[in-house]
C-alpha positions as CSV (number, residue, x, y, z in Angstrom):
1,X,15.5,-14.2,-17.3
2,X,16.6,-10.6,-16.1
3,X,14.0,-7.8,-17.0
4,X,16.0,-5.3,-15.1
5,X,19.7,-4.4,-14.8
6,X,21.2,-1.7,-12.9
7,X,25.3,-1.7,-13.2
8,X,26.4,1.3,-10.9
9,X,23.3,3.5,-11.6
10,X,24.3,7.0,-9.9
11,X,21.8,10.3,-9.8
12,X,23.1,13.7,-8.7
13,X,21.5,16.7,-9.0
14,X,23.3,20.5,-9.0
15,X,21.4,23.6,-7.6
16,X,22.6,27.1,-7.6
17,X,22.0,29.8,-6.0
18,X,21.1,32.3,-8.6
19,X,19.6,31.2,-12.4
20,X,22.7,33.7,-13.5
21,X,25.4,31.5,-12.3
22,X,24.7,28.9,-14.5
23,X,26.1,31.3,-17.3
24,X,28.6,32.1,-15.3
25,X,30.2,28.5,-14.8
26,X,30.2,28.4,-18.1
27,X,32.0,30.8,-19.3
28,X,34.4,31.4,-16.3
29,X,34.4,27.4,-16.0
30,X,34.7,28.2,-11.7
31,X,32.9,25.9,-9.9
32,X,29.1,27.9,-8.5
33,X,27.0,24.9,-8.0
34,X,26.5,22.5,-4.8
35,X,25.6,19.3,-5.8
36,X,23.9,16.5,-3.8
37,X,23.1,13.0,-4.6
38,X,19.9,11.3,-5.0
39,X,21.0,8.1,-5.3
40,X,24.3,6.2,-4.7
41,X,26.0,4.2,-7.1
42,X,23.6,0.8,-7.0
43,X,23.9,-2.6,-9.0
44,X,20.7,-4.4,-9.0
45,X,19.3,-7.2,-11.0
46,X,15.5,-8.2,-11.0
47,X,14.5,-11.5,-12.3
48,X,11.1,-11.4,-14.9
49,X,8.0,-11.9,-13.0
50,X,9.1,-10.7,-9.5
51,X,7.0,-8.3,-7.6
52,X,9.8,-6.0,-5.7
53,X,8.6,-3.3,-3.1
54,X,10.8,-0.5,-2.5
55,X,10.2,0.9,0.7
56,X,11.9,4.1,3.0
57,X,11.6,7.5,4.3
58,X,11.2,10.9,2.1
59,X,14.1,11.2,0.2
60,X,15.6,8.0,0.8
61,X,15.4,7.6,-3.0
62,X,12.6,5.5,-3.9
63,X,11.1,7.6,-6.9
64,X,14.2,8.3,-8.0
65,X,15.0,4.6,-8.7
66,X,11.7,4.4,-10.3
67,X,11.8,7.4,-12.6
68,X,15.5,6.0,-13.9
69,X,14.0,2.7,-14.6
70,X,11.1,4.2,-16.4
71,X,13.1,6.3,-17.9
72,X,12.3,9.7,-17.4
73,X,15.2,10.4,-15.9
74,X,19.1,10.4,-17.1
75,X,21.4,8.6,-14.4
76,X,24.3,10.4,-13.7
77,X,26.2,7.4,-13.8
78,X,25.8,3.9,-14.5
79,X,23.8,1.3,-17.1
80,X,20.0,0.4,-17.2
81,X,18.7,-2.2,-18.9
82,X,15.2,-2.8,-19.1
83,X,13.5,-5.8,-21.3
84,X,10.2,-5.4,-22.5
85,X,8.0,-2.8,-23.0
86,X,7.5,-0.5,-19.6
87,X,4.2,0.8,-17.9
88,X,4.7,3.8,-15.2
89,X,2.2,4.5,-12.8
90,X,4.0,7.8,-11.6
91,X,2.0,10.6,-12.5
92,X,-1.1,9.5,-14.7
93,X,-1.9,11.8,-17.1
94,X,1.2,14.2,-17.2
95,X,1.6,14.1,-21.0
96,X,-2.4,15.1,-21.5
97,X,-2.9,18.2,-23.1
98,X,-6.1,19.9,-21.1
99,X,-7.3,21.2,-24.5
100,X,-7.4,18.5,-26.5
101,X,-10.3,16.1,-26.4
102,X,-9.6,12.5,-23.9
103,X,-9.8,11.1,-27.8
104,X,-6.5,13.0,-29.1
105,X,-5.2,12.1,-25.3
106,X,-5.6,9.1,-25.4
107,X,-3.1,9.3,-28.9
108,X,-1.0,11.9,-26.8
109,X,-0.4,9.9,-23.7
110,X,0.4,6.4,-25.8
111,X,2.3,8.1,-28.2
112,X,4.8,9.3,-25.2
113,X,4.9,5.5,-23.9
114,X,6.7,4.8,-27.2
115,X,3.2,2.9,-28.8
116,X,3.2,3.8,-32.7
117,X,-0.2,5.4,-34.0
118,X,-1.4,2.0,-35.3
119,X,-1.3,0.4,-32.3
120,X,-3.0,2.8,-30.3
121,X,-5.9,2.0,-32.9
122,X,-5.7,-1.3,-32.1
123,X,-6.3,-0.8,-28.3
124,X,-8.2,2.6,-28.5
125,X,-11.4,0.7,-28.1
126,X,-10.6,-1.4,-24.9
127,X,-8.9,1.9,-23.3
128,X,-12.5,3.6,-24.1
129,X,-14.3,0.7,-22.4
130,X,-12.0,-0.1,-19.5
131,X,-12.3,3.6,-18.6
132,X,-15.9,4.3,-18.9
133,X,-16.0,7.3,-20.6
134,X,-17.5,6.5,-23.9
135,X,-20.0,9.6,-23.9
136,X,-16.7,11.9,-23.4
137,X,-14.4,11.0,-25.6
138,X,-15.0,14.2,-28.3
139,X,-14.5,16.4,-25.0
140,X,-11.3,18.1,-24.0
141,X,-10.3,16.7,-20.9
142,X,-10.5,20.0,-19.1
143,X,-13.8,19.5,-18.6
144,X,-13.0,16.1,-17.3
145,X,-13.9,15.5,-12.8
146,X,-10.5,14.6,-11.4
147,X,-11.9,10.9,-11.3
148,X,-12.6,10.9,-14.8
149,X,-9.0,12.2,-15.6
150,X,-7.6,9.3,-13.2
151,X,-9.8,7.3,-15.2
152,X,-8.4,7.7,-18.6
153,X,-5.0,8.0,-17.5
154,X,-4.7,4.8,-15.9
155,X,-6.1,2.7,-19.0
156,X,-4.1,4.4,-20.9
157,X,-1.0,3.6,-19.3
158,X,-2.1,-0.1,-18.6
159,X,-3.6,-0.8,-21.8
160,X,-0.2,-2.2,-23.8
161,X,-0.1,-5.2,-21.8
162,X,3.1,-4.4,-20.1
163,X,6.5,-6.5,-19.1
164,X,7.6,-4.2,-16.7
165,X,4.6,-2.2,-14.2
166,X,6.2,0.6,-12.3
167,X,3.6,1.9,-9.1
168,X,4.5,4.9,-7.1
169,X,2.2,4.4,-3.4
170,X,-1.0,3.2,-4.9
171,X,-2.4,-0.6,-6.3
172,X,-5.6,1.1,-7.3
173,X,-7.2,4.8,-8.8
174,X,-10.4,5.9,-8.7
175,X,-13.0,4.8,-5.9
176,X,-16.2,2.8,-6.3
177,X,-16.2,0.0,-8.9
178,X,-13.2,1.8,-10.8
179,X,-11.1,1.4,-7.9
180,X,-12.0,-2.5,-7.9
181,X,-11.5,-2.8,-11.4
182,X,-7.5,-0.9,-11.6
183,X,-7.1,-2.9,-8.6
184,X,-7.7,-6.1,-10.3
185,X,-5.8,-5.4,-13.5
186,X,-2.6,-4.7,-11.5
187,X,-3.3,-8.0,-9.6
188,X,-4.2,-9.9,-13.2
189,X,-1.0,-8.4,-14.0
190,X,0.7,-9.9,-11.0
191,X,-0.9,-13.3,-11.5
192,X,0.2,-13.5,-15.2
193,X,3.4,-13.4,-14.2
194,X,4.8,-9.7,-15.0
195,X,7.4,-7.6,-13.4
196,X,6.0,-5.2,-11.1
197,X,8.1,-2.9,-8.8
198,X,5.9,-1.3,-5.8
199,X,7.0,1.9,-4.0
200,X,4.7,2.4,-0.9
201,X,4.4,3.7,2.6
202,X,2.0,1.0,3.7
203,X,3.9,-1.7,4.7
204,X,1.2,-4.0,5.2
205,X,0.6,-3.6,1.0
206,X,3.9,-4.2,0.6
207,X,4.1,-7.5,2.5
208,X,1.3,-8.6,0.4
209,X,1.5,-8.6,-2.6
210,X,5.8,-8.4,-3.2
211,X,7.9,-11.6,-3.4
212,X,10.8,-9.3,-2.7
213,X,11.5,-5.9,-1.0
214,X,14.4,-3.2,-1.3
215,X,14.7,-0.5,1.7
216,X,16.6,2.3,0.4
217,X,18.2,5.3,2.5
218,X,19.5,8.4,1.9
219,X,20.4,6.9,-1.5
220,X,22.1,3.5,-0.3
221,X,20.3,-0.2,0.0
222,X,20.3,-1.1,3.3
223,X,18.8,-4.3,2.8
224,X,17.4,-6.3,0.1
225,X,15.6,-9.6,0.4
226,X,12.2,-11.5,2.1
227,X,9.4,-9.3,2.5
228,X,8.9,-10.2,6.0
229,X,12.4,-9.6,7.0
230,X,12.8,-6.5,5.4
231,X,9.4,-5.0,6.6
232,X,10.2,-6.2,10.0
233,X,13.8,-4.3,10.5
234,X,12.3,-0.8,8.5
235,X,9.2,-0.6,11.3
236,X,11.6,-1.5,13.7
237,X,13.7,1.7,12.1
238,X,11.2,3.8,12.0
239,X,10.3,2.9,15.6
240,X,13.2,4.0,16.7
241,X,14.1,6.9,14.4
242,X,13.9,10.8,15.8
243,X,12.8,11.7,12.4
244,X,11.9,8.7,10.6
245,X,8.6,8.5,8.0
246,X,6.3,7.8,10.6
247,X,4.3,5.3,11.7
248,X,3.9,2.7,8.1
249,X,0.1,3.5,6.9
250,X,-3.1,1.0,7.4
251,X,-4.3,0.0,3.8
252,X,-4.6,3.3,2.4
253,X,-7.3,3.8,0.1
254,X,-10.3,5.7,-0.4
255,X,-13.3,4.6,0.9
256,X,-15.7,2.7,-1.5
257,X,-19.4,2.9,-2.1
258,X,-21.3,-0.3,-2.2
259,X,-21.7,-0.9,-5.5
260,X,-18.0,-2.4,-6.9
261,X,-17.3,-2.5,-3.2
262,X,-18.5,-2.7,0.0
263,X,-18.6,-0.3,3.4
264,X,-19.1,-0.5,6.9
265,X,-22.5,-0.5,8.8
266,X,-21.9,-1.1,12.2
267,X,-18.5,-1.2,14.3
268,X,-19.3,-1.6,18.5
269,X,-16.9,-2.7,20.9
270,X,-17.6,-4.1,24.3
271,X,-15.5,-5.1,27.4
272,X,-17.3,-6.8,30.5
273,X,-20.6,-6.4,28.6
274,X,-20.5,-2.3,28.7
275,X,-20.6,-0.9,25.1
276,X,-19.2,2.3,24.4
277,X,-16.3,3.9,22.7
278,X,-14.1,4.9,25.2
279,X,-14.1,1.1,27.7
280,X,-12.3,0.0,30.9
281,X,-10.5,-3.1,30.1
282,X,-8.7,-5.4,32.9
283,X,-5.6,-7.3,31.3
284,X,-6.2,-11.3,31.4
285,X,-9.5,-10.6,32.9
286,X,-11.7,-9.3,30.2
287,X,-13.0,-10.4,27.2
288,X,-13.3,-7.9,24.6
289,X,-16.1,-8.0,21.9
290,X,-15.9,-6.5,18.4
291,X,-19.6,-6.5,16.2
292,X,-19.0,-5.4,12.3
293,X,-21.7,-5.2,10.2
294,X,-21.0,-4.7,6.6
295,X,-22.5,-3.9,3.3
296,X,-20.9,-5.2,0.1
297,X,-21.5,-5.6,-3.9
298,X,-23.3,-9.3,-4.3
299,X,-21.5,-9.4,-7.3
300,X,-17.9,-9.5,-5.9
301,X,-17.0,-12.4,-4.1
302,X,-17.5,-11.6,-0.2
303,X,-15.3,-9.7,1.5
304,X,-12.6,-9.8,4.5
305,X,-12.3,-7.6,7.6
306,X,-9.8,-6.8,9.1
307,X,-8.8,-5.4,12.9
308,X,-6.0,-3.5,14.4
309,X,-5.1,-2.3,17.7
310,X,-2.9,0.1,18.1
311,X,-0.6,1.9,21.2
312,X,-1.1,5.4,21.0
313,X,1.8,6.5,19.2
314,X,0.1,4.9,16.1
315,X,1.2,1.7,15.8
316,X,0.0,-1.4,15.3
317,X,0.4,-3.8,18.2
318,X,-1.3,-6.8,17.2
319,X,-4.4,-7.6,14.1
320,X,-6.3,-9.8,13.1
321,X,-8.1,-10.3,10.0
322,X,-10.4,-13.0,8.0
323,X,-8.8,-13.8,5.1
324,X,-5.5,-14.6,7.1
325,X,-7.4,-16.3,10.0
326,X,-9.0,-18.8,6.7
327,X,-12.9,-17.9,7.6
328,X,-15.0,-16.9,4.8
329,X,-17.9,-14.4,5.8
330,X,-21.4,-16.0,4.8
331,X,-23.9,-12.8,3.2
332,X,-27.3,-12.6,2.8
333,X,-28.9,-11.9,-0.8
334,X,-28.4,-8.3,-0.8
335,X,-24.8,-8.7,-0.2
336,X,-24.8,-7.5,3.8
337,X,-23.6,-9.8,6.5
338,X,-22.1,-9.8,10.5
339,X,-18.7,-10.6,12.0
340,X,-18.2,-11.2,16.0
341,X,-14.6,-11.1,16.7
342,X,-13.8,-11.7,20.2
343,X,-10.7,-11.5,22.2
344,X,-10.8,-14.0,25.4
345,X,-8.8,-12.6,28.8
346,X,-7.2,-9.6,26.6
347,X,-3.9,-10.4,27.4
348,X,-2.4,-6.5,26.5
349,X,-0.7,-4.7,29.4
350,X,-1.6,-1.6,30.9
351,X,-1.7,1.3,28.7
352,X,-4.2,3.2,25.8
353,X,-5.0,1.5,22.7
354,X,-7.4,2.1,19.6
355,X,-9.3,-0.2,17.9
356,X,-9.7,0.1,14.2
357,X,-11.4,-1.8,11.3
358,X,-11.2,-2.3,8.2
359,X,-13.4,-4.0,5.3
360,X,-11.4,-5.5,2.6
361,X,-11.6,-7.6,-0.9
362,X,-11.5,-11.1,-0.7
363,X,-7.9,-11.2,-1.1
364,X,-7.3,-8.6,2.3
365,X,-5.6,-6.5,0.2
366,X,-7.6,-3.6,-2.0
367,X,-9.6,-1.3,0.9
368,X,-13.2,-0.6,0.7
369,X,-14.1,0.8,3.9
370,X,-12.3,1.9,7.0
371,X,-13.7,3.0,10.9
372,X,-10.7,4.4,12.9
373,X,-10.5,4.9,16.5
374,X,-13.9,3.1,16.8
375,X,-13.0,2.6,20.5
376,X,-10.5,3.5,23.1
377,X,-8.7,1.1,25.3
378,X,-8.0,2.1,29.0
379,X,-6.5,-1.4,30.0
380,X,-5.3,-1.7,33.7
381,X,-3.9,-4.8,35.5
382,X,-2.8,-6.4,38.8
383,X,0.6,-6.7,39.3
384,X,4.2,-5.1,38.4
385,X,4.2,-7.0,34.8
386,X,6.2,-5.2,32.1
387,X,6.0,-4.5,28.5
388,X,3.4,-4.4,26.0
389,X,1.9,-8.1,26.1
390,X,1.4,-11.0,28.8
391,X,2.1,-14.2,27.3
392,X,1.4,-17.7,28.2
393,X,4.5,-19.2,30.3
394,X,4.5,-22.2,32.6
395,X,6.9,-22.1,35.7
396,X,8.9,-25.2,37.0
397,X,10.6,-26.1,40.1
398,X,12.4,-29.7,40.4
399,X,10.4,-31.7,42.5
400,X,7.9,-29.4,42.8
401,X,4.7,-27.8,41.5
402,X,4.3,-26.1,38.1
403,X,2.7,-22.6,38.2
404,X,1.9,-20.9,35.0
405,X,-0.6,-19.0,32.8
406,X,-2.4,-20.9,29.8
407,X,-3.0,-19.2,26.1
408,X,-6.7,-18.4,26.2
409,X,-8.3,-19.6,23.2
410,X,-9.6,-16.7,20.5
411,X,-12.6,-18.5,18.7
412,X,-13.9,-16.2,15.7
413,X,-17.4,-16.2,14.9
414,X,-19.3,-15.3,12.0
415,X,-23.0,-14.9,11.5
């Protein structure tokens, strides 16, 4: 079944150069404005219960397509369909009214999601106790923390049991046990089956969680199809690109307290049994060492870590991470536990790298806890070899003998 059809969906803006000259088009009907286009003429169709991620530079178009599918914006050209009822993540809390009580906003902010009155009673009490606020519900929301706003907004927008979820760079709001909690509604949403589209920078979210991904630029698709393949040729892109978006983000999330999460204790990296945060490494010779410690909510189940290394133009050049290497991390009672991660005969060429870790949900997805740049790289080497990496190879002659060099093993250790 299609929830979403797009038949030649065009967006084009005019700007002027003066507010006068709008008159003045009118009545002289001689052309004053320039007008550029947002988005290109674009067919698309997406299937109920896929999770699409829309990914590309500034302006390439992204929240454009999702403001037109949302609906609050006008295409210029073209037909959208939309079946089922439509939840946007864009900008919570726009419709609130800072005077009016989170009560009356609450009424406000369904109302302009197209839910009558009476059902807004219906779910008025699970939007009350999904956000936490019951003691501040009689209080205009301009007296509201930013988090408490984020708060409110978000259950109001997710409360209706949507068809279609629209996200705009973030899974979660909030921080702490809030965070958790928005996080796992979107995923619940996922789970059950619901349409979700994902715009995001972080390209590692994207590859996650979306069955499918669309990379728009400057308006156009330029490709459409497996995450993996799509993620793949927009780094390579942006690798390559004088003035592409930048290097795609690690998880990006703020960083958690313990309780509905989890954060780092201890991060300490060692090379040839020194230590430190800036280390000598010798390529294929070395084995380098990474200790995390790591506090975490006993209640949630226990979490990943994660590990990047990164060149030092910011990206990643290779990771590694629990949940994708299968281990599960054993805790003791009050929820706090140790990884060893070790890298035998580092096999990265010559060069500056970071090191960088992260502590994750179960699922390696929602952030609770990041520590960048814990240590700095300076890996040297013997030898003229090129490029980034030394991989295992084996060398023949006929008739003669074999010369080579073996993958060294990488056991992970948890304790």
């Amino acid at each position: 079944m299609t929830a979403i059809s797009l038949r030649n969906v065009a967006k084009s803006y005019r700007s002027y150069d003066h507010p006068w000259e709008t008159l003045w088009e009118v009545l002289t009907k001689t052309r004053r404005h320039r007008e550029w286009t947002a988005l290109h003429p674009l067919s698309l169709e997406i299937s109920q219960g896929e999770v699409v991620g829309i990914v590309g530079t500034n302006g390439a178009g992204k929240s454009t397509l999702l403001k037109l599918i949302a609906g609050t914006l006008i295409p210029s050209a073209g037909d959208i369909r939309v079946n089922g009822h439509v939840a946007a993540l864009l900008e919570l809390g726009a419709g609130f009214h800072p005077e009016m009580t989170g009560r009356e906003n609450v009424y406000l902010g369904a109302s302009v999601m197209g839910l009558s009155n009476d059902r807004v009673g219906q779910l008025y009490d699970g939007i009350v106790e999904f956000s936490g606020l019951e003691d501040f519900m009689d209080q205009p929301v301009k007296t509201y923390s930013s988090g408490m706003y984020m708060r409110l907004a978000f259950a109001v927008a997710t409360a209706a049991d949507p068809d279609v979820l629209i996200l705009d760079e973030t899974l979660s709001v909030g921080d702490g046990a809030f965070a958790r909690k928005s996080f796992e509604r979107i995923i619940g949403y996922k789970n059950a089956g619901k349409t979700i589209l994902f715009c995001s920078h972080s390209l590692y979210q994207v590859e996650a969680i979306c069955s499918r991904v669309l990379w728009l630029d400057h308006g156009r698709v330029v490709m459409d199809g497996d995450p993996g393949r799509v993620v793949s040729a927009y780094a390579e892109f942006l690798s390559g690109a004088e003035n592409g978006g930048g290097a795609p983000d690690q998880p990006a999330l703020a960083t958690a307290a313990a309780s509905g999460g989890g954060r780092l204790t201890k991060v300490e990296v060692t090379a040839d049994g020194v230590t430190d945060r800036k280390l000598a490494v010798r390529s294929g010779r070395t084995d380098l060492e990474v200790a995390i410690g790591f506090e975490s909510d006993p209640a949630l189940p226990p979490p990943s870590v994660g590990l990047t290394i990164t060149g030092s133009n910011g990206w990643a050049v290779t990771s590694a991470s629990t949940s994708n290497d299968g281990l599960a991390l054993d805790r003791r009672s009050d929820g706090s536990g140790e990884v060893m991660l070790v890298f035998p005969h580092f096999s990265l060429l010559k060069g500056a790298y970071w090191v960088n870790v992260f502590l994750l949900c179960e699922q390696g997805i929602h952030l609770y806890d990041r520590v960048e740049h814990a240590a700095e790289l300076q890996v040297v080497q013997d030898g003229l070899e090129q490029g980034v990496v030394s991989l295992p190879r084996r060398w023949s002659v006929k008739g003669g003998p074999v010369a080579g060099r073996e993958p060294a093993k990488q056991p992970v250790a948890a304790r």
